[in-house]
C-alpha positions in Angstrom: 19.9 27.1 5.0 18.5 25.6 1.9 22.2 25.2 0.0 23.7 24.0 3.7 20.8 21.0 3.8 22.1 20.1 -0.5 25.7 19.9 0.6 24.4 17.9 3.6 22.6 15.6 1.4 25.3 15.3 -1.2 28.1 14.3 1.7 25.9 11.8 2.5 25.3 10.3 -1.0 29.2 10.5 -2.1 29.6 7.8 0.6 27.3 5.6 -1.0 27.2 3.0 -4.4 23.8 4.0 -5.8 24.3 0.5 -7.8 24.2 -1.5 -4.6 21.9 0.3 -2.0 21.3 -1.7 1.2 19.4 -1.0 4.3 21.0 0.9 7.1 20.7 0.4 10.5 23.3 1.4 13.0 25.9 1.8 10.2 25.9 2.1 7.2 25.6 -1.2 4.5 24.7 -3.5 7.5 21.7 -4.4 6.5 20.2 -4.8 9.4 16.2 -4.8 9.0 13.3 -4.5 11.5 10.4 -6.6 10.6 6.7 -6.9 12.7 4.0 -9.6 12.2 1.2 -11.4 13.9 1.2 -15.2 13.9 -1.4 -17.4 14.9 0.5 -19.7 17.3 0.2 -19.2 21.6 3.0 -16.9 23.1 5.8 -18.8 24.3 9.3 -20.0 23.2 8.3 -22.0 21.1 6.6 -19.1 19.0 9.1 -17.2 18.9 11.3 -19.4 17.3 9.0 -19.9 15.0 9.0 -16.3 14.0 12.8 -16.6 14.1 12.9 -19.3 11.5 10.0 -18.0 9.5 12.0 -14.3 9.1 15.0 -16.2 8.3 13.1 -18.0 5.4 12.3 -14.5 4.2 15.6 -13.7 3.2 17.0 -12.1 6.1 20.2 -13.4 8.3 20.7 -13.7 11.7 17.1 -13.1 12.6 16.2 -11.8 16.2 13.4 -11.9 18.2 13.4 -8.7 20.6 10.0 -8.6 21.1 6.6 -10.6 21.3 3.4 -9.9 22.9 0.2 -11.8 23.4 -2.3 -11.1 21.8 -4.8 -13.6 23.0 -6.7 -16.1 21.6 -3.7 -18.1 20.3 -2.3 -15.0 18.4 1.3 -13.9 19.1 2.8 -10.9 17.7 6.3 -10.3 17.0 9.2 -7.8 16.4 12.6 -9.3 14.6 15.4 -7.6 14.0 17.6 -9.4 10.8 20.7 -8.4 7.9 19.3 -8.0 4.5 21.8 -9.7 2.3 20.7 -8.0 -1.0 20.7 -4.8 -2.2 19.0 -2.7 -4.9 20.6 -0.5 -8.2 18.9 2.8 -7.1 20.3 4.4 -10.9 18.6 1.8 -12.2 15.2 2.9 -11.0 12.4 4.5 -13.4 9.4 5.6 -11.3 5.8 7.0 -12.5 5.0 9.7 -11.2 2.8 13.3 -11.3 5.2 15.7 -13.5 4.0 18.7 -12.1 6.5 21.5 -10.5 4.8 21.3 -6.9 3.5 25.5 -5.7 2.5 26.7 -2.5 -0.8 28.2 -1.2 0.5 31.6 -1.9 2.3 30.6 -5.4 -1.0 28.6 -6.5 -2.5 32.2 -5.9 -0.5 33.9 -8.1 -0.6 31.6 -11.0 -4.2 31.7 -10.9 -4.4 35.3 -10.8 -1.6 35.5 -14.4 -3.4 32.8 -16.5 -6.9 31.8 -15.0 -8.3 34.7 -13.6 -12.3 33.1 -12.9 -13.2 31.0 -10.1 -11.8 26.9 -10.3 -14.3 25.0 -9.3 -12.6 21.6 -8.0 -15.6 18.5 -6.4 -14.1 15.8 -4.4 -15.7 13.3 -2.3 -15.0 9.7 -1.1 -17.1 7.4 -3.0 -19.2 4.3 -3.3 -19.2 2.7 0.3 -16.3 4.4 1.6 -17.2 5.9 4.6 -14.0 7.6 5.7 -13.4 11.2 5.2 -9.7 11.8 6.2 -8.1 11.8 3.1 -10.8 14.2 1.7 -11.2 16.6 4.4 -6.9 17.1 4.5 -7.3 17.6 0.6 -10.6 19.9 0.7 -11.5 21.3 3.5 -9.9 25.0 4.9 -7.7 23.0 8.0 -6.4 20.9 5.9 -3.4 18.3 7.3 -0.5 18.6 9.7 -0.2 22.6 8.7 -0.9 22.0 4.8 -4.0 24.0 4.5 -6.5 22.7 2.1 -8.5 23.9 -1.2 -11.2 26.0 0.4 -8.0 28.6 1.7 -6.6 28.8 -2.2 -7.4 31.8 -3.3 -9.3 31.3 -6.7 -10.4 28.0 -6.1 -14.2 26.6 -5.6 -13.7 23.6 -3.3 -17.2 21.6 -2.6 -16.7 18.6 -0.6 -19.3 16.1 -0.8 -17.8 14.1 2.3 -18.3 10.2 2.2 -20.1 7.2 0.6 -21.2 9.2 -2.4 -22.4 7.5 -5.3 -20.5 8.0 -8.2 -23.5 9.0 -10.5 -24.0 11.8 -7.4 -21.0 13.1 -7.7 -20.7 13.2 -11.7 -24.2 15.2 -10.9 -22.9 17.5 -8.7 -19.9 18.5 -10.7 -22.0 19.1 -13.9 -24.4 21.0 -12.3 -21.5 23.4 -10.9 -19.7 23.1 -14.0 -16.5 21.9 -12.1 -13.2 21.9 -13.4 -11.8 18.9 -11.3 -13.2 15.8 -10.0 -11.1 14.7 -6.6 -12.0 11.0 -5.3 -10.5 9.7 -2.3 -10.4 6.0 -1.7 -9.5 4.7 1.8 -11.1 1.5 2.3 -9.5 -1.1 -0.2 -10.3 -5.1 1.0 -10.8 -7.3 -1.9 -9.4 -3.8 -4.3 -12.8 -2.7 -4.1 -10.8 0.7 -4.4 -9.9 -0.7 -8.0 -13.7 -1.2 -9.1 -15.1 2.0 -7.8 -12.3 4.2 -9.6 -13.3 2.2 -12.7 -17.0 3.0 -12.5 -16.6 6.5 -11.9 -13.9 6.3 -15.5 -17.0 4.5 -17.3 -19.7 6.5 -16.2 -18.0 9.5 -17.1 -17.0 8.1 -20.3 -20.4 7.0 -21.5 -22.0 10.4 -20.4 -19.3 12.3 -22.5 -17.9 14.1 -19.8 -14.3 12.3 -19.6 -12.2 14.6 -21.8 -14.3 17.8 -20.1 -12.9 17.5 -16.7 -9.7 17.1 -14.9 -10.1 13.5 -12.9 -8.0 12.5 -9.9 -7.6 10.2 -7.4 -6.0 9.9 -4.1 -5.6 7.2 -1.6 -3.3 5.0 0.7 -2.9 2.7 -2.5 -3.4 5.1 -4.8 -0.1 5.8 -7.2 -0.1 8.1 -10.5 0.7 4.8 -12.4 -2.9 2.9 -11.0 -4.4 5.9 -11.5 -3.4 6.3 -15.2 -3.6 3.0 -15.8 -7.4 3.4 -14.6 -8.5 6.4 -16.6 -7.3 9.4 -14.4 -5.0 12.4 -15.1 -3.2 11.9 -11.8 -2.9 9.4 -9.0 -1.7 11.0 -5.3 -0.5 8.3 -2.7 0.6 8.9 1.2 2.2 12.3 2.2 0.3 14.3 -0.8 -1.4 17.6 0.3 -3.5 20.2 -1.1 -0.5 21.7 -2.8 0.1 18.7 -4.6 -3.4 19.0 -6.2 -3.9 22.4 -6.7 -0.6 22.8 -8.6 -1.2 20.3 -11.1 -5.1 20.7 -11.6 -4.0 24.6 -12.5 -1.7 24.0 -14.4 -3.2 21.1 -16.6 -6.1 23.7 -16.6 -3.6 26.1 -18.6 -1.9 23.4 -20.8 -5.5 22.5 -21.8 -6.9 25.9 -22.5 -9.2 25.4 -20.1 -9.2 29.1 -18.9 
């Protein structure tokens, strides 16, 4: 099944320039785009030609409007359909991103069992004001996310999960006191990139106190990629679609490449 879905994959590529990639819609290098956004003009004709000339402004040709909704109080919203013109050199593309060869629940298991052998102690938490838990909880907790189980099912692994609007001096307290291994922070709420300035103070803290180089940092998030995160202080950013997986792999691993067994 696994070589049938390559050769799959590969048909589709050949048909492709990889130096000229362009959105596909109903076939392919049409262009065509689907766009949505909220003005704030009152429902009508008139407002939707205004979304048609403003999409067409953005770049995109032959722009239609095939849908708009009021949404009261003299805000329209809109759907427009339009052709991209340009296109993209997809060889051309250099990307940062975790370099870690991803394992699964059972596979984590096993490498901890061959070169770790005590307990990982991993603390995550969402921190400063950030109130929401989701991103967290799919990370930490035993459930996990859409049947990616989390830390608390890895076998080897200490997960504590300090839930939401922790300080960050609380949780650089909590993981000394348990002698952690890994620090997880999950950052949600980002208006104004306070996302940007809480990561930073956690970096700083840690710095000052000595602990940096003692503990494997991450960070995770909706706007979260492995280049902010580097770019911050952290050994590894994880963006949209990561799972427990994802972090377990790499925190044991670094664990080993750092003689931290």
């Amino acid at each position: 099944m696994a070589q049938k879905k390559k050769e799959e994959k590969m048909v589709a590529t050949s048909k492709v320039d990889l130096t000229q990639v362009k959105p596909y819609g109903d076939s392919l290098n049409d262009g065509m785009v689907e766009t949505a956004f909220t003005l704030p003009v009152p429902h009508g004709e008139e407002a939707n030609e205004a979304a048609r000339i403003l999409t067409k402004k953005m770049g995109l040709m032959e722009p239609n409007v095939v849908y708009s909704k009021d949404m009261g109080s003299g805000y329209t919203f809109f759907v427009v359909y339009g052709k991209c013109v340009h296109t993209v050199d997809f060889t051309n593309i250099k990307v940062t991103k975790v370099e870690v060869d991803v394992m699964s629940r059972e596979e984590c298991g096993a490498y901890w069992e061959m070169n770790i052998g005590r307990p990982v102690v991993i603390v995550g938490a969402s921190t400063g004001t950030d109130a929401h838990t989701v991103g967290i909880d799919a990370i930490m907790n035993m459930k996990g996310f859409h049947g990616h189980f989390g830390l608390e099912r890895y076998k080897g692994i200490e997960a504590i999960n300090m839930g939401s609007q922790v300080p960050n001096e609380q949780l650089i307290e909590k993981a000394v006191s348990v002698k952690a291994d890994a620090i997880l922070v999950s950052q949600t709420v980002t208006q104004k990139d306070v996302h940007i300035t809480n990561l930073t103070n956690l970096i700083e803290l840690l710095e000052a106190e000595g602990l940096r180089d003692k503990m494997i940092v991450i960070a995770g998030g909706p706007r979260i990629s492995h280049e902010l995160a580097q770019e911050l202080g952290y050994d590894a950013g994880f963006g949209p679609n990561s799972y427990a997986e994802d972090t377990a792999s790499f925190v044991l691993t670094e664990m080993v490449k750092r003689k931290m067994v």
